[in-house]
Legacy VTK file of the C-alpha trace (Angstrom):
# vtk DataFile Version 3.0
C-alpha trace
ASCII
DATASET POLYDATA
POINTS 388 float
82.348 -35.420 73.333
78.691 -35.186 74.196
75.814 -36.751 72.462
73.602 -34.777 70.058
70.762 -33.092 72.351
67.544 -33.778 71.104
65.573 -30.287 71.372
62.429 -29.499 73.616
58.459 -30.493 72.000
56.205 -27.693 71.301
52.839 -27.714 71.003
53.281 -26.962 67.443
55.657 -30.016 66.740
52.385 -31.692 66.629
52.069 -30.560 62.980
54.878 -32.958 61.737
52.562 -35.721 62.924
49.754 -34.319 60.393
47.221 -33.026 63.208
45.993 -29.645 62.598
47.136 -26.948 60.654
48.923 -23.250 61.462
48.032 -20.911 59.863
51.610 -19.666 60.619
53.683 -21.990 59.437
51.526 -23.699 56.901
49.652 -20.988 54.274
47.477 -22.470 52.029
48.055 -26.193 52.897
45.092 -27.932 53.749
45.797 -31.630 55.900
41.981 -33.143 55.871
41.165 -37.102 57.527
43.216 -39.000 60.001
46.761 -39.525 60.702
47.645 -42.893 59.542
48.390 -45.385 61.819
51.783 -45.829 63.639
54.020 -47.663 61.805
53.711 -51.070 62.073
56.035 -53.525 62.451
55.450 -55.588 59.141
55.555 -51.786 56.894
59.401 -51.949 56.621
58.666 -55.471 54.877
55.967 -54.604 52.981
58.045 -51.794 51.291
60.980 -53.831 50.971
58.551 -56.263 48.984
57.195 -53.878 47.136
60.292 -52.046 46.069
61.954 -55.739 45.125
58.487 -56.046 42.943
58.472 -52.932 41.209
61.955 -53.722 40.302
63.712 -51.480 37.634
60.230 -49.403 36.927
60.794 -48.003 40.494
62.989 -44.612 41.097
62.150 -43.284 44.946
64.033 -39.891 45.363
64.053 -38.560 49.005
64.450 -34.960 50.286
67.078 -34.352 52.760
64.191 -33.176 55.251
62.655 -36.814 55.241
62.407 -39.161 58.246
65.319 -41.640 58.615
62.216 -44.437 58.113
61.674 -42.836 54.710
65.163 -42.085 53.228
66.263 -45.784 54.174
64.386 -46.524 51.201
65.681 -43.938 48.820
67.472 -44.846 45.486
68.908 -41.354 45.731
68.935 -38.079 48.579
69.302 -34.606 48.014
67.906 -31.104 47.326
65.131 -30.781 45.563
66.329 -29.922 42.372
69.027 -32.489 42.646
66.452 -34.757 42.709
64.717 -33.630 39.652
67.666 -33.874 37.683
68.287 -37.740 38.787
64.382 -37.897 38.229
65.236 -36.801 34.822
69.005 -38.901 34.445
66.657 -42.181 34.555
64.155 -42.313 31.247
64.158 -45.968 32.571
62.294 -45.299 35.420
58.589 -45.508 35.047
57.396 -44.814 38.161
59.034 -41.851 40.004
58.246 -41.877 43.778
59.004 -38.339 45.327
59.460 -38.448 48.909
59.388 -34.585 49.442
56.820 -31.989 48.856
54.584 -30.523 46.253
56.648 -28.184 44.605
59.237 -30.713 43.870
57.607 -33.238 42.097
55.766 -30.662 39.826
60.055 -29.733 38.600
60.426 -33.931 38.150
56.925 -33.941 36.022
58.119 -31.134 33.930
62.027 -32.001 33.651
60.960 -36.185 33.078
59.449 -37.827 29.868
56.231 -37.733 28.965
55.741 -42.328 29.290
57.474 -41.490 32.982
54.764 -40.769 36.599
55.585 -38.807 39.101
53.812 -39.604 42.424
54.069 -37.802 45.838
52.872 -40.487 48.732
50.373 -37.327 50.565
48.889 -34.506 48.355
48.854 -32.669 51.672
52.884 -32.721 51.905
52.689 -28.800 50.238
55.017 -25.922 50.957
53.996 -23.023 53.139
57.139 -20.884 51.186
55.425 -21.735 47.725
52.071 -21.070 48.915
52.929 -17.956 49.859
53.438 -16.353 45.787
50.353 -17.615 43.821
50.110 -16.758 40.113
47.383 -14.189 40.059
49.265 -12.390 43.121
52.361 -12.241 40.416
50.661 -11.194 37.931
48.956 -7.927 39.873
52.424 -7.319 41.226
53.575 -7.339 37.285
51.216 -5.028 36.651
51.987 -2.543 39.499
55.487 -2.864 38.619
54.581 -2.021 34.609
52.454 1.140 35.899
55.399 2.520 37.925
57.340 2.102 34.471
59.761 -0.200 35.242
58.619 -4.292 34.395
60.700 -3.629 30.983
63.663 -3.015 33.144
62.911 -5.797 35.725
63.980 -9.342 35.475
61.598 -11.807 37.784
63.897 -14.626 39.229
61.930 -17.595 41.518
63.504 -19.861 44.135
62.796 -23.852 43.083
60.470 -23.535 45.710
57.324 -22.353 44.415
54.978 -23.363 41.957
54.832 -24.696 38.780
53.234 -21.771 37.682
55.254 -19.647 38.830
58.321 -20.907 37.312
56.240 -20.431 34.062
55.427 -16.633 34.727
59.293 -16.278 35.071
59.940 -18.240 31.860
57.538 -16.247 29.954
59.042 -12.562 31.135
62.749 -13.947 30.680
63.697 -14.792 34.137
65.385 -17.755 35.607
64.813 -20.086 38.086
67.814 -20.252 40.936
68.484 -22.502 43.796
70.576 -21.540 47.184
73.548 -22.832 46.349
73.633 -20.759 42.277
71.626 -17.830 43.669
74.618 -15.306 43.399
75.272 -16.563 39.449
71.584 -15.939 38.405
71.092 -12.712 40.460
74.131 -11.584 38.543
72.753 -13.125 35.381
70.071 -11.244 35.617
71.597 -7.851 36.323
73.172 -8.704 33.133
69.732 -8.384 31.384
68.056 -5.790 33.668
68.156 -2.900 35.994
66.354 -4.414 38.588
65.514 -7.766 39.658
61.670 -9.218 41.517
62.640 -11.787 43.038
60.083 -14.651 44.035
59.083 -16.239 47.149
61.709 -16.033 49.228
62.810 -12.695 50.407
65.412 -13.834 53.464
67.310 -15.697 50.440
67.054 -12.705 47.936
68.162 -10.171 50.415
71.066 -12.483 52.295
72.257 -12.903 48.582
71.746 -9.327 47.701
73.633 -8.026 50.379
75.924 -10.487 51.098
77.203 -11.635 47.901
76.742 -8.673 45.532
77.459 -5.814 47.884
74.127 -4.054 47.894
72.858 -1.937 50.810
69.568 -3.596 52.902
68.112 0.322 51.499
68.652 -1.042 47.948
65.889 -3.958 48.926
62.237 -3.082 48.792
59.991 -5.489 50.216
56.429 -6.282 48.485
53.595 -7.750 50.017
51.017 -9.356 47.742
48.268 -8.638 50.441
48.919 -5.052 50.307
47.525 -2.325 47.200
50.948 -2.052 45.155
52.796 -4.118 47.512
52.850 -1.508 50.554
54.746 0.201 48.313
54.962 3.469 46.780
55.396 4.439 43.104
58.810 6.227 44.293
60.266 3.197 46.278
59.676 0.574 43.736
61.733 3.024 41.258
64.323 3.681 43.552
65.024 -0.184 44.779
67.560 -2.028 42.626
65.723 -6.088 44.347
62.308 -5.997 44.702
62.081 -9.023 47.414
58.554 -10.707 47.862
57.187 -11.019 51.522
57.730 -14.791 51.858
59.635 -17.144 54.213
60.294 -20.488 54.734
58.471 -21.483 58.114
61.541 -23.544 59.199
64.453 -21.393 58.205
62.154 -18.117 59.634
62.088 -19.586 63.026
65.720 -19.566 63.977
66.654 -15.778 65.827
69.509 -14.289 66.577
68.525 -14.915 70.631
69.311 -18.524 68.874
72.951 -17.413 67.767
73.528 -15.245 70.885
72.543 -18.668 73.877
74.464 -21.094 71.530
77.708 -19.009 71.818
77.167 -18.864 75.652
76.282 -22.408 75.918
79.548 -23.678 73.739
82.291 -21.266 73.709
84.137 -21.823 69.932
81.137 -23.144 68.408
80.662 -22.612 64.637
77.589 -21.578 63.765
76.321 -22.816 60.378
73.130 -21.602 58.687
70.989 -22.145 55.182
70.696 -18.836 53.531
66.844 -19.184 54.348
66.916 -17.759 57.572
66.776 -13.829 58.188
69.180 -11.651 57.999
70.443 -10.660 61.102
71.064 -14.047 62.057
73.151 -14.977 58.588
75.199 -11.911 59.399
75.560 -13.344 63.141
76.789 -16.817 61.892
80.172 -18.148 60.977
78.898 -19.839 57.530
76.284 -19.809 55.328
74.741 -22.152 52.767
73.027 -24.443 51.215
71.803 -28.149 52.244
74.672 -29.493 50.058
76.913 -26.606 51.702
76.041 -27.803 55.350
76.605 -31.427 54.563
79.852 -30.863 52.640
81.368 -28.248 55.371
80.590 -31.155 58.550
81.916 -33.453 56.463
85.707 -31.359 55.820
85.244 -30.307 59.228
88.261 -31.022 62.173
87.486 -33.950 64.562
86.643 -32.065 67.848
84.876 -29.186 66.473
81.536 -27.852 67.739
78.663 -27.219 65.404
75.311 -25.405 65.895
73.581 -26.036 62.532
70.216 -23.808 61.229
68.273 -25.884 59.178
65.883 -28.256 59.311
65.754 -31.198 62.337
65.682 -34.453 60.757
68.932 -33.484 58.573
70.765 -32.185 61.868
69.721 -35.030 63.729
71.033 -37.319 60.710
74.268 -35.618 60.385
75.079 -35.955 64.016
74.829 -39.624 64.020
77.169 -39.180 60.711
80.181 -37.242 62.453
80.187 -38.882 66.290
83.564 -37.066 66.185
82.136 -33.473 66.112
79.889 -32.002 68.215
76.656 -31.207 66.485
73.866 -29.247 67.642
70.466 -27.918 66.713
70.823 -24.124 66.708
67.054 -23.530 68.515
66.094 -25.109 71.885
62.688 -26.230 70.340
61.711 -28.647 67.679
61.959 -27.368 63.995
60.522 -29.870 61.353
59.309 -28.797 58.263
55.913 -30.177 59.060
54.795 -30.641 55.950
57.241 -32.672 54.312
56.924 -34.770 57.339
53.380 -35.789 56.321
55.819 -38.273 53.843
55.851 -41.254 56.367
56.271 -44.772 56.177
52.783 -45.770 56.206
52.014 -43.324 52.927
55.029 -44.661 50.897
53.917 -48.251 51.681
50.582 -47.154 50.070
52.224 -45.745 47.400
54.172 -48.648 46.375
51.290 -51.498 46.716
49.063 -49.161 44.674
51.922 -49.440 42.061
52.461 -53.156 42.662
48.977 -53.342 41.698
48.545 -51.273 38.867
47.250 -48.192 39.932
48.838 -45.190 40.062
48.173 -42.719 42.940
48.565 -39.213 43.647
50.229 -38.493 40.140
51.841 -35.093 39.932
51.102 -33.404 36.584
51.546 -30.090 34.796
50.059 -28.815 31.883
52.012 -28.566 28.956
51.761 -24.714 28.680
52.583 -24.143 32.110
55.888 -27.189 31.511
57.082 -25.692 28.667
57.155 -22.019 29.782
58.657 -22.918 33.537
61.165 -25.588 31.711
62.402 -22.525 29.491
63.295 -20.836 33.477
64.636 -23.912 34.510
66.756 -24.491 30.957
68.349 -21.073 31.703
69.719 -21.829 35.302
70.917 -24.754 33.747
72.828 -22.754 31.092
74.211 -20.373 33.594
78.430 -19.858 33.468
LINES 1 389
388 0 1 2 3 4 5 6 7 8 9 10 11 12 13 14 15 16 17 18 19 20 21 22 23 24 25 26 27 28 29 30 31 32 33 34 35 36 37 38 39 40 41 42 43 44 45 46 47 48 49 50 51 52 53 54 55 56 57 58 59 60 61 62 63 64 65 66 67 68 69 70 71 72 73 74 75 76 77 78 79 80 81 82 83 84 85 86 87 88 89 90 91 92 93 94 95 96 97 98 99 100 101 102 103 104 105 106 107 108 109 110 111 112 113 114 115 116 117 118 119 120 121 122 123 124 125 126 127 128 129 130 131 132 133 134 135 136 137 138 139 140 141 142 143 144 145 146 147 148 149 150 151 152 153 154 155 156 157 158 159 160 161 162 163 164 165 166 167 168 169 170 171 172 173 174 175 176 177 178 179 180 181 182 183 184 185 186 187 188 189 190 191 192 193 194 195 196 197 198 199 200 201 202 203 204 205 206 207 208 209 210 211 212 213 214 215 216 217 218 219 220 221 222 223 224 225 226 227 228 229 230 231 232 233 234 235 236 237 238 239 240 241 242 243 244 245 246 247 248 249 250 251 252 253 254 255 256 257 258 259 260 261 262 263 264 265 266 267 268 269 270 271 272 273 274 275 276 277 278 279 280 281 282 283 284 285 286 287 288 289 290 291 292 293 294 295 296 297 298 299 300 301 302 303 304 305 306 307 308 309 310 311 312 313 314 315 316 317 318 319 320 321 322 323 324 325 326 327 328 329 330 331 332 333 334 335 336 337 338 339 340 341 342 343 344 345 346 347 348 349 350 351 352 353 354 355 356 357 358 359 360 361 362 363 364 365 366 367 368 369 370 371 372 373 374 375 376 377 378 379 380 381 382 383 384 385 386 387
């Protein structure tokens, strides 16, 4: 059995450490000042301290993306809306430290109390995916859609990972909020309600679920880009497409090719090869199972001693389940490094700072959303909740 293989630097694995931006991989996300200094030997004790201090008021969540030197101090891991729900399970909690990205601690400010503060460590850990739908670019999209004739027939549906806003723009039209793990009940949820569905920011996870899961044709996906007059799209293709996808894509998940699947299966004869629903098309229908984070985690862990893995997602949580399972052979399904740089800006030294502003009575970088915005995107959120 052979040790997990650490894949190759790039130039843009830099980005994980906070320097620079990519214009790429990182839409809308803006990283200003210095990196913060390496982490010192006395920051493990100082958060330790800290932590003990804070006591009971305390709740740190961490993403499943986070460093190891992060989630070691993590009252609970998980997805992101996992972690807004166990945000939410502890009204005890007064200070709610989310190790993850933007995004997510706007759905823990809107699904926590109102005496409870939500606080993300860097207010440049954003989300290229979420950045890539803003609410003004929805609403001219609604509109195109409404002069074509057919927003009275359409039911928007967001991934959790975009904005605060919107999640509202879906509550107010009706829609729902999905996840990749219920993404096939709330597509078909909405079908219930509609003829057609928009379906916001991600279109790799609309279309994989579309096709795969539902039984559509790729021809029954139309694909709109917000930078485009009415989407790229004409009057006659919006009418005839039964998903209107949005052109979005996680920088991470996007990354991974089906050169990817094609070398692993060379390289490891037998391998499985695992993959989030994120990643395009051609390489989900190229793989041997699909899913989400919890997916992944739950299939290596049922998996035979012996077996050979080549996962798609992000680094950090490959690298950690490979130390998890020594008796399975777990690899990184791209040759190059694959963070998702900006929930890597969530290091050690910015949680420490965190928690000593806390221990002191401040409160830094709270995460808050208007209570228009909250109650219209908790309405989307209430109604994934409530799906059968």
């Amino acid at each position: 059995m052979t040790g997990f293989i650490e894949p190759a630097p790039t130039q843009t694995a830099l980005l994980l450490l906070g320097r620079g931006a990519d214009a790429d991989s990182e839409l809308g996300v803006d990283c200003p000042g210095e990196l913060p200094p390496p982490s010192a030997p006395d920051l493990v004790e100082r958060a330790r301290a800290a932590k003990e201090t804070l006591g009971e008021s305390l709740f740190i969540l961490g993403h499943h993306y986070q460093r190891d030197e992060v989630i070691q101090f993590a009252d609970v891991t998980g997805d992101s809306f996992k972690l807004a729900q166990q945000a939410a399970a502890r009204p005890d909690a007064e200070h709610i430290v989310f190790c993850g990205v933007h995004f997510m601690a706007e759905s823990a400010d809107i699904l926590t109390g109102d005496h409870q503060r939500v606080i993300l460590p860097d207010m440049a850990a954003g989300c290229s995916m979420a950045d890539m739908a803003t609410a003004s670019q929805v609403e001219q999209c609604w509109e195109d859609l409404a002069e074509a004739g057919i927003a009275e027939t359409t039911v928007p549906m967001t991934y959790m990972n975009s904005s605060a806003a919107i999640k509202a723009f879906v509550g107010r039209e009706g829609g729902v909020v999905c996840t990749s793990s219920n993404a096939e009940r709330a597509l078909r949820w909405a079908y219930e309600r509609g003829e057609k569905v928009l379906f916001l920011p991600d279109q790799h996870l609309g279309r994989n679920t579309a096709v795969r899961q539902l039984g559509f044709s790729l021809d029954d996906c139309a694909l709109y880009n917000p930078h485009k007059p009415n989407g790229g799209l004409t009057v006659e293709e919006l009418r005839e497409a039964k998903i209107i996808l949005w052109k979005g894509h996680c920088s991470v998940h996007g990354r991974f090719t089906l050169d990817c699947v094609e070398e692993m299966r060379k390289r490891t004869p037998g391998v499985n090869i695992l993959v989030h629903p994120e990643c395009t098309h051609e390489v989900v229908a190229a793989s041997d199972y699909v899913g989400s984070t919890e997916y992944i985690i739950k299939t290596l862990d049922a998996a035979e001693p012996g077996s050979a893995w080549a996962i798609g997602t992000e680094l950090n949580l490959v690298r950690r389940l490979a130390n998890a399972h020594p008796d399975k052979e777990i690899s990184f399904l791209d040759r190059t490094v694959c963070y998702c740089s900006t929930m890597n800006r969530i290091d050690l030294p910015h949680l420490v700072w965190s928690l000593e502003e806390l221990v002191a009575g401040r409160v830094p970088n709270q995460i808050t959303v208007d209570p228009a915005t909250a109650e219209h995107a908790r309405a989307a959120l209430d109604r994934m909740l409530n799906l059968p």
